[in-house]
MIRO-846742 format. One record per residue: residue number from 1; chain; y, z, x of N, C-alpha, C in turn. Coordinates in nm, 3 decimals, decimal comma. Atoms other than C-alpha are relative to their C-alpha. Layout:
BEGIN
@nr NUM | kette A | n.y Y | n.z Z | n.x X | ca.y Y | ca.z Z | ca.x X | c.y Y | c.z Z | c.x X
...
//
This chain:
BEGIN
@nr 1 | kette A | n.y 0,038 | n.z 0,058 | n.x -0,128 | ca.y 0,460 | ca.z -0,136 | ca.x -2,180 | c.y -0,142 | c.z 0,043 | c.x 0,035
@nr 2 | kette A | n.y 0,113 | n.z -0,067 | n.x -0,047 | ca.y 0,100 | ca.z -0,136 | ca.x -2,044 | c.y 0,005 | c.z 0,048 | c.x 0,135
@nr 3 | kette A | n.y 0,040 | n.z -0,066 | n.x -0,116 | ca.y -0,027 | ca.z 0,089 | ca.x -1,820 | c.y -0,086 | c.z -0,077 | c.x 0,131
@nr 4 | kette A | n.y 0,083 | n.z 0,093 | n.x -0,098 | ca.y -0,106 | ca.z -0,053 | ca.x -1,487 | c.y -0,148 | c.z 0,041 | c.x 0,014
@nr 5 | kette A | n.y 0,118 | n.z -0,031 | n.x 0,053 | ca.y -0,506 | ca.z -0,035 | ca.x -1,436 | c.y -0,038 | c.z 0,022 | c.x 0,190
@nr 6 | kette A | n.y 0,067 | n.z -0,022 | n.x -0,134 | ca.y -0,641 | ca.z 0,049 | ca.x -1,061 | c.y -0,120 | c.z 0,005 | c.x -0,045
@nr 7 | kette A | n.y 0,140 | n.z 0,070 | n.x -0,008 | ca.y -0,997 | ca.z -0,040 | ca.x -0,976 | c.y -0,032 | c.z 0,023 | c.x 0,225
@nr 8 | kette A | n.y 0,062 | n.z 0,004 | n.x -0,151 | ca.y -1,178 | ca.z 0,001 | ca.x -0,606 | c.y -0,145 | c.z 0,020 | c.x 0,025
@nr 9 | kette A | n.y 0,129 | n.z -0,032 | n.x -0,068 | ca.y -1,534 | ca.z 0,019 | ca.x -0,417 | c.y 0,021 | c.z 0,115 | c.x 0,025
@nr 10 | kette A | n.y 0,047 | n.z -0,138 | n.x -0,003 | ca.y -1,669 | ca.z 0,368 | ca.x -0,409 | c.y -0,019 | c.z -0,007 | c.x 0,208
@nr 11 | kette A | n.y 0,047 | n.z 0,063 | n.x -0,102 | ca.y -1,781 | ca.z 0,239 | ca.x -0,021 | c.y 0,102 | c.z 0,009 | c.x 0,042
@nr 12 | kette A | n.y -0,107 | n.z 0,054 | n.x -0,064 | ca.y -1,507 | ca.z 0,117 | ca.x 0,042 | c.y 0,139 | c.z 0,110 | c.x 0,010
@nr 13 | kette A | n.y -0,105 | n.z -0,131 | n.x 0,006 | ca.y -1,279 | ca.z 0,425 | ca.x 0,000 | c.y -0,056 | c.z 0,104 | c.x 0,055
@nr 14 | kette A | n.y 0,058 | n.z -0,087 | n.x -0,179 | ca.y -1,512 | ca.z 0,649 | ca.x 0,205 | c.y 0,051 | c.z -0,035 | c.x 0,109
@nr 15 | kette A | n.y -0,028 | n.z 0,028 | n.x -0,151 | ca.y -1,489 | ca.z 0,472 | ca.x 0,501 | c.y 0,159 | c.z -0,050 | c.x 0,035
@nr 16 | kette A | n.y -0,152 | n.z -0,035 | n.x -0,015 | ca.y -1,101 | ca.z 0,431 | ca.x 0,436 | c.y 0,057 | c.z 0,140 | c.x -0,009
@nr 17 | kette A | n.y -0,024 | n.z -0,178 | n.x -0,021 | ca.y -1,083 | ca.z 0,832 | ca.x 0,426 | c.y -0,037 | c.z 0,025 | c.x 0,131
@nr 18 | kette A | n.y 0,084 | n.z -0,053 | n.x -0,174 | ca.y -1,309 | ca.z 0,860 | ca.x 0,729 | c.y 0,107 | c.z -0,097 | c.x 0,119
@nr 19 | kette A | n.y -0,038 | n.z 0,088 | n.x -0,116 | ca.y -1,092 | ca.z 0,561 | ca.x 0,916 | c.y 0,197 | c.z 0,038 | c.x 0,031
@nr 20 | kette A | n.y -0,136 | n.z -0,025 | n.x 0,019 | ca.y -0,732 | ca.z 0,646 | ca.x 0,771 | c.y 0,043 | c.z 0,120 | c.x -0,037
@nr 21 | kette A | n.y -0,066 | n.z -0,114 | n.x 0,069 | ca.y -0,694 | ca.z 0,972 | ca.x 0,627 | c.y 0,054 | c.z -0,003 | c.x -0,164
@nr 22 | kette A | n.y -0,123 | n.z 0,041 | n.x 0,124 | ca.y -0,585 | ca.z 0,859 | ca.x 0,275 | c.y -0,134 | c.z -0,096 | c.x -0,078
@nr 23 | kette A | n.y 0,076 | n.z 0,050 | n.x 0,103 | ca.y -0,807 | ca.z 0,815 | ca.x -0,045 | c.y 0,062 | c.z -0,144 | c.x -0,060
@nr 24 | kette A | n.y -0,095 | n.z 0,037 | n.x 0,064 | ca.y -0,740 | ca.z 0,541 | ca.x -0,273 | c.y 0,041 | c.z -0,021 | c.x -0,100
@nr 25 | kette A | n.y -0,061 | n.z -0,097 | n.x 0,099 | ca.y -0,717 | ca.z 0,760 | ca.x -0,555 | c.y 0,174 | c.z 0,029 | c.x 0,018
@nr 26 | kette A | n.y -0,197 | n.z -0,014 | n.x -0,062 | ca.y -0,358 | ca.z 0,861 | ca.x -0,337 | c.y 0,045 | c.z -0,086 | c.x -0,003
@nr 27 | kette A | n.y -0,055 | n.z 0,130 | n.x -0,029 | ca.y -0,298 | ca.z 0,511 | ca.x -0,248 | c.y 0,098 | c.z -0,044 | c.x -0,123
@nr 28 | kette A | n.y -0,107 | n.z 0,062 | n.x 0,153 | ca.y -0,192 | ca.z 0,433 | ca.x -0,621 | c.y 0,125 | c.z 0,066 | c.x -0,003
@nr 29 | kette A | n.y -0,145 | n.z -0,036 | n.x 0,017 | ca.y 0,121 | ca.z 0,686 | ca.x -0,553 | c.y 0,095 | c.z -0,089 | c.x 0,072
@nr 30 | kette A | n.y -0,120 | n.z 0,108 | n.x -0,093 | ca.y 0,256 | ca.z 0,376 | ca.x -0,336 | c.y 0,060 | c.z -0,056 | c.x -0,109
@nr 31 | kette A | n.y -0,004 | n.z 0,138 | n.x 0,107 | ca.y 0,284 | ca.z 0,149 | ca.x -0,667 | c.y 0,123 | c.z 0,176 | c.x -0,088
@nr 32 | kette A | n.y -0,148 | n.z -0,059 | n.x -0,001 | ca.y 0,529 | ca.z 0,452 | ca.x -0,763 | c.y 0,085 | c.z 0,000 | c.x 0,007
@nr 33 | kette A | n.y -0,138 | n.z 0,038 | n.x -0,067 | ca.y 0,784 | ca.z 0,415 | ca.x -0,560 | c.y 0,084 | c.z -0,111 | c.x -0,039
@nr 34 | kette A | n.y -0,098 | n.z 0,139 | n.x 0,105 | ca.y 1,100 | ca.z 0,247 | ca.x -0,787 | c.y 0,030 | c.z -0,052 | c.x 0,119
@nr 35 | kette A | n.y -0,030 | n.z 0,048 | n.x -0,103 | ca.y 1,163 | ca.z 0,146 | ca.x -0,371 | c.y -0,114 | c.z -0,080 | c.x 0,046
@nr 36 | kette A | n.y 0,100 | n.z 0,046 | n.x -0,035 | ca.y 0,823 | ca.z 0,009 | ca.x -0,326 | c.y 0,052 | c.z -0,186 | c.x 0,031
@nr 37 | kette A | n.y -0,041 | n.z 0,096 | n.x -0,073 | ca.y 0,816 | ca.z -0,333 | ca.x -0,149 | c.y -0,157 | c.z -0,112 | c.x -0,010
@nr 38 | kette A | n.y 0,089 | n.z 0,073 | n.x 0,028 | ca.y 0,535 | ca.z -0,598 | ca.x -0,267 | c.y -0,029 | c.z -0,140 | c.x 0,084
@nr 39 | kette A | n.y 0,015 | n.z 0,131 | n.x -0,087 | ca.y 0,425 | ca.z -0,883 | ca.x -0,009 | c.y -0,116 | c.z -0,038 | c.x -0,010
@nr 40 | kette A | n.y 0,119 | n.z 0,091 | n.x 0,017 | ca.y 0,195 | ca.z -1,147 | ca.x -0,023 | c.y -0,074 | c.z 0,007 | c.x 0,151
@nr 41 | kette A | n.y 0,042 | n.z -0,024 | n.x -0,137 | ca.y -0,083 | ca.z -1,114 | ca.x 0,277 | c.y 0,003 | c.z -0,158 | c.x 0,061
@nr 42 | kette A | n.y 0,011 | n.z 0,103 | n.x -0,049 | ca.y -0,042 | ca.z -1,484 | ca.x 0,405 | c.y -0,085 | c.z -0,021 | c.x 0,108
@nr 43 | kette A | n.y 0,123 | n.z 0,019 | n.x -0,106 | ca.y -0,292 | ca.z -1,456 | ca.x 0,723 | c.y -0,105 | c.z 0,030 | c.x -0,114
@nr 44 | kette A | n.y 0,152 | n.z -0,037 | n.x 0,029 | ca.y -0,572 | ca.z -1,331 | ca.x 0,499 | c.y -0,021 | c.z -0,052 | c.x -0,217
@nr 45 | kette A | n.y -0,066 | n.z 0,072 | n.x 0,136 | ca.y -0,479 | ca.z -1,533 | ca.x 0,126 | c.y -0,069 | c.z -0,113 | c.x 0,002
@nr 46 | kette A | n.y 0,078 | n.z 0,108 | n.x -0,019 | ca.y -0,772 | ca.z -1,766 | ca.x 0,170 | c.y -0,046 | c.z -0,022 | c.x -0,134
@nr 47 | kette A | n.y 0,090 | n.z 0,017 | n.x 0,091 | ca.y -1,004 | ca.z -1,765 | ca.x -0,150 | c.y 0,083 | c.z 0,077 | c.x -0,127
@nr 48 | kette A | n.y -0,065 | n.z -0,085 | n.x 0,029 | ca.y -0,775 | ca.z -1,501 | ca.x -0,337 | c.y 0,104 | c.z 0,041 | c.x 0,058
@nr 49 | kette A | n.y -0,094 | n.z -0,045 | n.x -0,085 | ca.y -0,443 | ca.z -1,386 | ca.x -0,295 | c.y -0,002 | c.z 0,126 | c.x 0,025
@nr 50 | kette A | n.y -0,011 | n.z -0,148 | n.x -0,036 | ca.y -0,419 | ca.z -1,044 | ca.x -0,123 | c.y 0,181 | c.z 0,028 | c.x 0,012
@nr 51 | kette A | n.y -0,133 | n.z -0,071 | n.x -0,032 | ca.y -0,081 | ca.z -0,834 | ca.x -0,117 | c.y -0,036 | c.z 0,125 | c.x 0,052
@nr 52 | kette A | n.y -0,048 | n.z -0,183 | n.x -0,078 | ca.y 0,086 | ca.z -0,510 | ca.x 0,074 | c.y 0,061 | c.z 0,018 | c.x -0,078
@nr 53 | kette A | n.y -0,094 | n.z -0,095 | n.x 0,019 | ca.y 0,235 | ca.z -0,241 | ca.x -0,112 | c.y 0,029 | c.z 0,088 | c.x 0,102
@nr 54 | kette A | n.y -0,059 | n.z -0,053 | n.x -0,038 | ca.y 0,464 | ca.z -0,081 | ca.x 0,052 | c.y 0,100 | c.z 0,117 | c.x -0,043
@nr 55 | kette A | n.y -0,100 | n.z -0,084 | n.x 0,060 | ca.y 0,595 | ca.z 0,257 | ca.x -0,097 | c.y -0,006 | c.z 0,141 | c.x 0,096
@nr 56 | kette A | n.y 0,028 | n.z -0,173 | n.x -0,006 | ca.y 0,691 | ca.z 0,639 | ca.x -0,044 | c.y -0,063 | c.z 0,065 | c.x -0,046
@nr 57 | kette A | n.y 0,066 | n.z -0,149 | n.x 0,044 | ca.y 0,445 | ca.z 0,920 | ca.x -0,070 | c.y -0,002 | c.z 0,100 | c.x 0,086
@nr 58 | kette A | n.y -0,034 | n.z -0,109 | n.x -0,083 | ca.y 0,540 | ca.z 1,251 | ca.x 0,046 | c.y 0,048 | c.z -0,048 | c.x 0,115
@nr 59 | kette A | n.y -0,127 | n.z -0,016 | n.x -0,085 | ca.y 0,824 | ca.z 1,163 | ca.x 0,262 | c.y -0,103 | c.z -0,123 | c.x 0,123
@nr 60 | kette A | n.y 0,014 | n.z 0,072 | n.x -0,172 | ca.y 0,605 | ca.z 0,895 | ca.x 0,478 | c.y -0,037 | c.z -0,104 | c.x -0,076
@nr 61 | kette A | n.y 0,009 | n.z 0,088 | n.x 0,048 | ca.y 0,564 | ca.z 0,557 | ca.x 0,409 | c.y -0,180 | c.z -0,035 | c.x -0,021
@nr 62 | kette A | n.y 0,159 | n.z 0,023 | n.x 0,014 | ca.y 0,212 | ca.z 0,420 | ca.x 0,275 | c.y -0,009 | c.z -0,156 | c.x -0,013
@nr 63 | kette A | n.y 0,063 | n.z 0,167 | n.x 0,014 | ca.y 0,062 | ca.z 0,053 | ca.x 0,322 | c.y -0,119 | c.z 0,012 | c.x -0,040
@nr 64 | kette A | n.y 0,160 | n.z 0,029 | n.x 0,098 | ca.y -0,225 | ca.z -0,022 | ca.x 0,049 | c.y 0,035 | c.z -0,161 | c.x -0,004
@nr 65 | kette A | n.y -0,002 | n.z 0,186 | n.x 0,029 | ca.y -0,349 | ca.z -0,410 | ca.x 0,089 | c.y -0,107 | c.z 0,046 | c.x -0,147
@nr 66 | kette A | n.y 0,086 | n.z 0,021 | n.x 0,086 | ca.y -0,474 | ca.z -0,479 | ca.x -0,249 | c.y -0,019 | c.z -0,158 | c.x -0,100
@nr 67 | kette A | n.y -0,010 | n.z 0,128 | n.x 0,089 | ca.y -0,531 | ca.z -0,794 | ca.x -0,464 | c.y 0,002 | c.z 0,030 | c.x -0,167
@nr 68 | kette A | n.y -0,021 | n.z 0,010 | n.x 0,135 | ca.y -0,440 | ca.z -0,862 | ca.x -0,839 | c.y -0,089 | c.z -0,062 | c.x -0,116
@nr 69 | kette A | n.y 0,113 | n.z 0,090 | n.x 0,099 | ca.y -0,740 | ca.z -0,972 | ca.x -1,077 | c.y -0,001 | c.z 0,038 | c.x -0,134
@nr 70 | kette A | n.y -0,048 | n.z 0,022 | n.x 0,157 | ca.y -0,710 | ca.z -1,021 | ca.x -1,475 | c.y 0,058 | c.z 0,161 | c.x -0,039
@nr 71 | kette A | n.y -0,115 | n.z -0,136 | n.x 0,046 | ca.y -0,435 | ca.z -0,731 | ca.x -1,514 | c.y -0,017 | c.z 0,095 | c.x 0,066
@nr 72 | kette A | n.y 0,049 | n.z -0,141 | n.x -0,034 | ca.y -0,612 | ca.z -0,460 | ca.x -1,283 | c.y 0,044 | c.z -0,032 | c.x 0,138
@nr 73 | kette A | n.y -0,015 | n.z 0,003 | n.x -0,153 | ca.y -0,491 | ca.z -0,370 | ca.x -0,933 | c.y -0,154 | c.z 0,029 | c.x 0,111
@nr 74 | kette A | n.y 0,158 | n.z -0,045 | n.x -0,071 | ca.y -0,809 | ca.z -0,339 | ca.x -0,683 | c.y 0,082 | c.z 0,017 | c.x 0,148
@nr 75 | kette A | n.y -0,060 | n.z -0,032 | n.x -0,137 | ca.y -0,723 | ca.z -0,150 | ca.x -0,378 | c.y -0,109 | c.z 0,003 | c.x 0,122
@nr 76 | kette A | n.y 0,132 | n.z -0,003 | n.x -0,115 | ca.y -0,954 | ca.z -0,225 | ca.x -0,039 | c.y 0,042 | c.z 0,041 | c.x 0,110
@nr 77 | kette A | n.y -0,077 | n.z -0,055 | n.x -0,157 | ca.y -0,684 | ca.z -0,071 | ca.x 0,220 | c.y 0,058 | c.z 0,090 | c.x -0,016
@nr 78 | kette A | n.y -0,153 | n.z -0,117 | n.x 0,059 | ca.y -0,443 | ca.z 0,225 | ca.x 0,243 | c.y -0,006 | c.z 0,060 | c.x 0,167
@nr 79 | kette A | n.y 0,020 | n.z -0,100 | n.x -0,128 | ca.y -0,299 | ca.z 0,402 | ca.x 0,565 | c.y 0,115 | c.z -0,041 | c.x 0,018
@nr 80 | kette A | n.y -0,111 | n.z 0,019 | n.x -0,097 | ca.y -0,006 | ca.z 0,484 | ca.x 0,729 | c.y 0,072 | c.z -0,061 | c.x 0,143
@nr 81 | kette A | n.y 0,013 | n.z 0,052 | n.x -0,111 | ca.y 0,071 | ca.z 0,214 | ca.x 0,930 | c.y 0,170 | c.z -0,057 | c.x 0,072
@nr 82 | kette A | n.y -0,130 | n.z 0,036 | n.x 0,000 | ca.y 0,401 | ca.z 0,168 | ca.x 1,148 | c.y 0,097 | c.z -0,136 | c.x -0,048
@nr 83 | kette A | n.y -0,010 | n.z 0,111 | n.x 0,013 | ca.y 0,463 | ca.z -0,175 | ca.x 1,124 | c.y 0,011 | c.z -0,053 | c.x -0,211
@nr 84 | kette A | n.y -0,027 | n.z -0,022 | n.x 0,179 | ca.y 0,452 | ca.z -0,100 | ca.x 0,670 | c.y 0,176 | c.z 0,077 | c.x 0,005
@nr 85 | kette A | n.y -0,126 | n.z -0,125 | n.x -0,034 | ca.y 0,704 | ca.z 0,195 | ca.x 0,787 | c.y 0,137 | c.z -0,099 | c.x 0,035
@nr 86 | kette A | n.y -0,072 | n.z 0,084 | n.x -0,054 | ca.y 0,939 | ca.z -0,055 | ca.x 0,984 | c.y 0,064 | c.z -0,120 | c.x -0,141
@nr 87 | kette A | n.y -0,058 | n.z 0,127 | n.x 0,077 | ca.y 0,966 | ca.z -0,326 | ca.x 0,700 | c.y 0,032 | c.z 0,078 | c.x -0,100
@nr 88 | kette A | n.y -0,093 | n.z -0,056 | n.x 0,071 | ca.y 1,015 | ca.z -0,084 | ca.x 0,448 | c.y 0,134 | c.z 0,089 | c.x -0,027
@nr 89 | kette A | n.y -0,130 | n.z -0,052 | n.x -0,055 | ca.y 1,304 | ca.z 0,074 | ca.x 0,617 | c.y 0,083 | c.z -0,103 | c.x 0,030
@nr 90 | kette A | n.y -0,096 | n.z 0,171 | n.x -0,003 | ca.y 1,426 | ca.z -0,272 | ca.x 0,679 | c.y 0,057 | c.z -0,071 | c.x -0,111
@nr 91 | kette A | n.y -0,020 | n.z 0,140 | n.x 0,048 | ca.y 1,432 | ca.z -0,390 | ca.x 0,374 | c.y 0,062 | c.z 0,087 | c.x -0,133
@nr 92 | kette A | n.y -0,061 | n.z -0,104 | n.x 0,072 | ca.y 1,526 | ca.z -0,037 | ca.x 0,214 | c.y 0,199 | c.z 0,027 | c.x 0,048
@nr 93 | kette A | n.y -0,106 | n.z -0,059 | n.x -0,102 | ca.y 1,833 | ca.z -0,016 | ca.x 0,461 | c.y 0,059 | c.z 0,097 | c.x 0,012
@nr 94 | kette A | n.y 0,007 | n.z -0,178 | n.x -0,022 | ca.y 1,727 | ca.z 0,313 | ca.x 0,560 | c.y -0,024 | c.z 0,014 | c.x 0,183
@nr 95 | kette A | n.y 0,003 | n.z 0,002 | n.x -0,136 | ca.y 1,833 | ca.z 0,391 | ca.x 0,947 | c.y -0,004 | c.z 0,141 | c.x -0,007
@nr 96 | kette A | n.y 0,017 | n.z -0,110 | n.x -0,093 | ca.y 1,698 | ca.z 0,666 | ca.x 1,111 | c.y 0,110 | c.z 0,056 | c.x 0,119
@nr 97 | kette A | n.y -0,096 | n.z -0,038 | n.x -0,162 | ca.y 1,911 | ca.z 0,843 | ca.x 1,380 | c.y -0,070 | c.z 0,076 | c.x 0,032
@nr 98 | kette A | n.y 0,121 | n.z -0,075 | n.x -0,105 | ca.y 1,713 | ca.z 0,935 | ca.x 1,695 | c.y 0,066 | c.z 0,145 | c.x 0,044
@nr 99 | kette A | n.y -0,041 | n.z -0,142 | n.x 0,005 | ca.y 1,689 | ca.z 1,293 | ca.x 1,729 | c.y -0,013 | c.z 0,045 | c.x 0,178
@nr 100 | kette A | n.y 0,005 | n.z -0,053 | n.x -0,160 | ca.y 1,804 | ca.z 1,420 | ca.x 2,126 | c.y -0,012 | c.z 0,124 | c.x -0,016
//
């Protein structure tokens, strides 16, 4: 089996460290997760298709938007965002119980 191939802007992963907290060197531990959750970005799928991964790293969920070009993943997003958290608990059917 080949090895998947990651690819990103040098630029563009600064100012996703400085904005999110989260390289996207890390980001690739989303595409890990045998639970990971792959969606097509439909608002922003204009010229190119963009997708969300959606996986576990270290116990919190991670959303990387990246697009798919001749075999290599290219990642231009990553951050812990609730609304990633929410669908992959939705779709994991993983319920939380609120802590009193």
């Amino acid at each position: 089996m080949k090895e998947v191939q990651f690819e990103w802007d040098i630029q563009k992963d600064i100012v996703n460290r400085v904005k999110h907290g989260i390289s996207f060197y890390e980001a690739q531990r989303a595409f890990s997760d045998p639970h990971r959750i792959v969606a097509e970005d439909m608002a922003h799928s204009r010229r190119e298709k963009r997708y969300y991964c959606f996986g576990s790293v270290e116990d919190q969920i991670l959303t990387v938007r990246f697009i798919y070009r001749r075999g290599i993943i290219r990642i231009f997003g990553a951050g812990y965002w609730r609304k990633g958290k929410s669908l992959y608990e939705k779709e994991n059917k993983i319920h939380k119980r609120s802590h009193r």
